[in-house]
N, C-alpha and C positions, 0 to 999 in steps of 0.2 A: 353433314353440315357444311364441311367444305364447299361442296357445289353448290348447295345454297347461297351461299354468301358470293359464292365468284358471279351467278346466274345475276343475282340482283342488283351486285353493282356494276354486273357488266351493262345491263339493262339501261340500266341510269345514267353511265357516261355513255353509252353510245347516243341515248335522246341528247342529253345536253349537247356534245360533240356534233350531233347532226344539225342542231339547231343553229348553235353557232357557225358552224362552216356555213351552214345556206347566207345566213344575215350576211354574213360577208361575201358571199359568191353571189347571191342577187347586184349587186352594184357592179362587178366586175362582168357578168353576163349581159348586164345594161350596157355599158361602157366602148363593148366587143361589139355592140348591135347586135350580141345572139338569140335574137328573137325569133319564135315560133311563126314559123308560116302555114295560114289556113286555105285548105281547098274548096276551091268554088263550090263544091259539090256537097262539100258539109254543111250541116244546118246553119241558115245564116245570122243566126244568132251569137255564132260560133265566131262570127267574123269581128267582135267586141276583142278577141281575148287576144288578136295579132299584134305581135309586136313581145308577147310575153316571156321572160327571158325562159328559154331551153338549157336542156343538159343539168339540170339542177341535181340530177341524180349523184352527181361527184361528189354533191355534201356526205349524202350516205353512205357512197362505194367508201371514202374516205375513211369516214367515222368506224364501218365496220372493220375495213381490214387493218384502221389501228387497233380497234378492243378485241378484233378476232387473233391477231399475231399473241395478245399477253393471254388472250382463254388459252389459245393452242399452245403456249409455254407451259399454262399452268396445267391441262391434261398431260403434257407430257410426261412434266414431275413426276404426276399423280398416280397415271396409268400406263405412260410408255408410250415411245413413239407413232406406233401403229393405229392408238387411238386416235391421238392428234393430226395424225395425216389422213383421217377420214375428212376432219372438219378443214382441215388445209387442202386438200382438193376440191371441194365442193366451193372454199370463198376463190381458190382458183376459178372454178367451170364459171363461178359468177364474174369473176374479173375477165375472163375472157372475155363473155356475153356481155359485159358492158365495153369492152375496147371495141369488140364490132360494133355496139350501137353508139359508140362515139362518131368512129369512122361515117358511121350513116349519117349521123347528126350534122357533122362537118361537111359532110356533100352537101346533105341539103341546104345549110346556112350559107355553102360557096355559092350552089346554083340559086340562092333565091329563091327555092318552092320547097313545097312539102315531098320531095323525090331526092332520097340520095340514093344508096348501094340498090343494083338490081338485084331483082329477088332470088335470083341462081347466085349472086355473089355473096349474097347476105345467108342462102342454105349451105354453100359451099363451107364459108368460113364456123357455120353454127356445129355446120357436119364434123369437122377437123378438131372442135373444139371439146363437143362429146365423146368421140375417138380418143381423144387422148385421154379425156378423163375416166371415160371404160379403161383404157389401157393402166392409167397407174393406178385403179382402183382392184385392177383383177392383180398386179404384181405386187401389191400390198397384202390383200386380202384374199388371196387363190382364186379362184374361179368356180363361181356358182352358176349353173345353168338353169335353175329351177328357177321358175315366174310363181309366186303365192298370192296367191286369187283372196282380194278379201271376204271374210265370211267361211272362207272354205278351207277345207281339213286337208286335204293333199295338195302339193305344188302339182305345177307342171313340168317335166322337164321338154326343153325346148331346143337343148344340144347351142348348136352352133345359131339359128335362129331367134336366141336370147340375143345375143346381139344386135340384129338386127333390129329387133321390138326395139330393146332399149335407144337405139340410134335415131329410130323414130319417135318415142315418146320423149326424150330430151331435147330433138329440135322443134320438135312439136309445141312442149308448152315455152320454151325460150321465144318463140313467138305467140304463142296465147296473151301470155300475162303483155307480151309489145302492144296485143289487140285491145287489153282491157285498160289500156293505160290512154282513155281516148276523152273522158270528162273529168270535173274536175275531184282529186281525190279517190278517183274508185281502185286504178290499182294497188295505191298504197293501204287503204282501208282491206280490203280483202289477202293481201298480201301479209299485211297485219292479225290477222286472223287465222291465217293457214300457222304465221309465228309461232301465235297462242297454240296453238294446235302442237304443233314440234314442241313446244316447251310442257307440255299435259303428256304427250310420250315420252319424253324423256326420263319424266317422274316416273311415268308408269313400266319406262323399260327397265330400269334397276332394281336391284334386291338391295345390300346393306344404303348404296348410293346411288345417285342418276343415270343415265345415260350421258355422260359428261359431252361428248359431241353433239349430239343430237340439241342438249339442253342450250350447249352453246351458240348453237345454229338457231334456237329457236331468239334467245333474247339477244340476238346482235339483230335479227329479222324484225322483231318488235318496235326495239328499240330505235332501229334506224326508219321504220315508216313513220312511227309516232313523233318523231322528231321532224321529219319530212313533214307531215300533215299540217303543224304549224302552219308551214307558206302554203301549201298546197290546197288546202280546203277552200271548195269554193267562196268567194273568188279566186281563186289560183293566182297567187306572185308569183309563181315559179312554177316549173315544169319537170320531169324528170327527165324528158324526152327517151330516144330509144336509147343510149349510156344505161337508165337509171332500172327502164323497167325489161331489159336482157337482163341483166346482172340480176334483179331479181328472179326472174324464171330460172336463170341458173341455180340457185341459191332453193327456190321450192323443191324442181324436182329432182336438185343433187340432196336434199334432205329423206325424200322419198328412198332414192338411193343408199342413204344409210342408214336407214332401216330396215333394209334387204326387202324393200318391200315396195317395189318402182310404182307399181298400181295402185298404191294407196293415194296418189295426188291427184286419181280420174275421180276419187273423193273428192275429198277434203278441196279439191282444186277446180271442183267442175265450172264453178263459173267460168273458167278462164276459156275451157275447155266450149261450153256454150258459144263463148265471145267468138270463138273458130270457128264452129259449127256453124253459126247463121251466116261468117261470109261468106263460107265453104256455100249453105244451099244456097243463099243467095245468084252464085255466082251462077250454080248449075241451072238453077230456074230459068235466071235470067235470058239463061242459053239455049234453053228448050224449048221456052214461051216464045223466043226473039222479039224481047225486050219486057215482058212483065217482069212485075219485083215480089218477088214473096214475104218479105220487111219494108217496111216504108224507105228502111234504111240500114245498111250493116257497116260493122256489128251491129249486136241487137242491142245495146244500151242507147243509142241512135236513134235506134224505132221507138224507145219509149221516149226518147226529148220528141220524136216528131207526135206522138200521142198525144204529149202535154203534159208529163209530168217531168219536175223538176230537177236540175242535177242533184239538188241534195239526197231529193225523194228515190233516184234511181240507184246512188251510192248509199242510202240506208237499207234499200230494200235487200240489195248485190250486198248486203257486207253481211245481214240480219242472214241469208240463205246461206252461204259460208260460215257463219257459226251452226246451224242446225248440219251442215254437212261433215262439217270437221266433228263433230259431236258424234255421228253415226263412223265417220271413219275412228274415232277414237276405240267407240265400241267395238267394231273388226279386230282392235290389237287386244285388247283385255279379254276378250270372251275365254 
């Protein structure tokens, strides 16, 4: 009952919290001229939303790691350090992944275009960022080498090569979820639902009680996009820019991560994972063909505005395939 009671009102003040920080951070973002710069090359429709204040994501980085600091007191109490420092490293790997996408946001608002950190500076700093959270997650919790394959009954062990996977699946969607954060509302809608997702594990990971981490990680994720959506739903007041949605990719697949279970967010997480994928073949096609496109436009939520359907149409569709996905990864953990 305790974690019940801590889950739902953590739930509740981080939405209020998130909400109120943005209301007040929208005017201050206006003020700053921190406005969103759009590229030629994106749909021009796109070109209405210039001028839209960025970086909006502070509201929630905010809100979380104040409701996240009194959940990780109250695990502490409850269950002892070592619990608590699962979920304190993981709003860590998010707080990093949001100071680099500050950094970036900050370039680009100096230069004036949609270009800040090069992309060797932004994998370098994402790479350092997961390194250390492998690092204090292995001198917490020892060292697991086994990869567990959802659906399946044996792990893998993979030695010294666990690492490596996990180095690349960490930087990996710490820019996914930056890719799907490109219309209005979808990253936080889908990022919202992976939440749901960690807080249905969390229930399902304990016997007398939750998985107090896990459950915490889920409703401070909830809570902070549903409060976000407020300004964010198209029409977007606000933006979370790359601050808002690094810090969430940190925050999914460092949840995947306490779970001991990294692969369960190529689940629950594939859209993000898609959003990659099409600019990944995009790029290659592009390069094979010398100059065909294989997407009207990438990412692929791109190619459906260039289709014709609608931003709302594209974030219910994207949010509606994330619940039936997190639903089949659910089922992976119970079987």
């Amino acid at each position: 009952m305790t974690y019940k009671i801590m889950a739902a009102s953590a739930l509740i003040v981080t939405f209020v919290l998130t909400v109120l920080f943005s209301k007040k951070l929208i005017p201050i973002l206006k003020s700053k001229k921190m406005g969103q710069k759009i590229l030629d090359i994106g749909p021009r429709w796109h070109k209405s939303k210039e001028g839209t204040p960025t970086m909006g994501g502070i509201a929630f980085i905010a809100a979380m790691l104040i409701v996240g600091g009194v959940v990780s007191a109250v695990i502490w109490v409850l269950d002892g350090a070592e619990m608590a420092l699962s979920l304190i490293f993981t709003l860590g790997l998010g707080l990093a992944g949001g100071l680099i996408g500050c950094v970036d946001d900050a370039a680009k608002l100096r230069n004036k275009r949609n270009e800040g950190l090069t992309a060797s500076q932004k994998f370098l700093l994402q790479l350092l960022a997961a390194a250390l959270y492998l690092f204090g997650m292995s001198m917490v919790f020892g060292v697991n080498t086994k990869l567990y394959i959802p659906f399946a009954d044996t792990p893998i062990e993979l030695g010294v090569f666990y690492y490596i996977v996990s180095l690349i699946l960490i930087c990996g969607m710490l820019n996914s979820v930056n890719l799907t954060d490109g219309i209005d509302g979808l990253a936080s809608s889908v990022t919202l639902v992976v939440g749901l997702f960690f807080i249905a594990a969390g229930f399902a990971g304990g016997l007398a009680e939750p998985d107090g981490p896990l459950l915490g990680l889920g409703v401070l994720t909830v809570g902070g996009c549903a409060g976000f959506l407020v300004y964010n739903l198209n029409p977007a007041r606000v933006f979370m820019g790359d601050t808002g949605s690094i810090f969430l990719g940190g925050l999914v697949v460092g949840g995947a991560f306490m779970m001991n279970n990294p692969l369960i967010i190529v689940i629950c997480g594939l859209v993000y994972i898609i959003e990659t994928a099409s600019v990944m073949l995009q790029v290659t096609y592009f390069k094979l063909t010398h100059g065909k496109r294989l997407f009207k436009m990438a990412p692929i939520h791109h190619h459906f505005e260039k289709c014709g359907w609608s931003e709302n149409k594209i974030v219910a569709v994207f949010t509606v395939v994330t619940i039936i996905l997190s639903a089949v990864a659910f089922l992976s953990i119970i079987k």
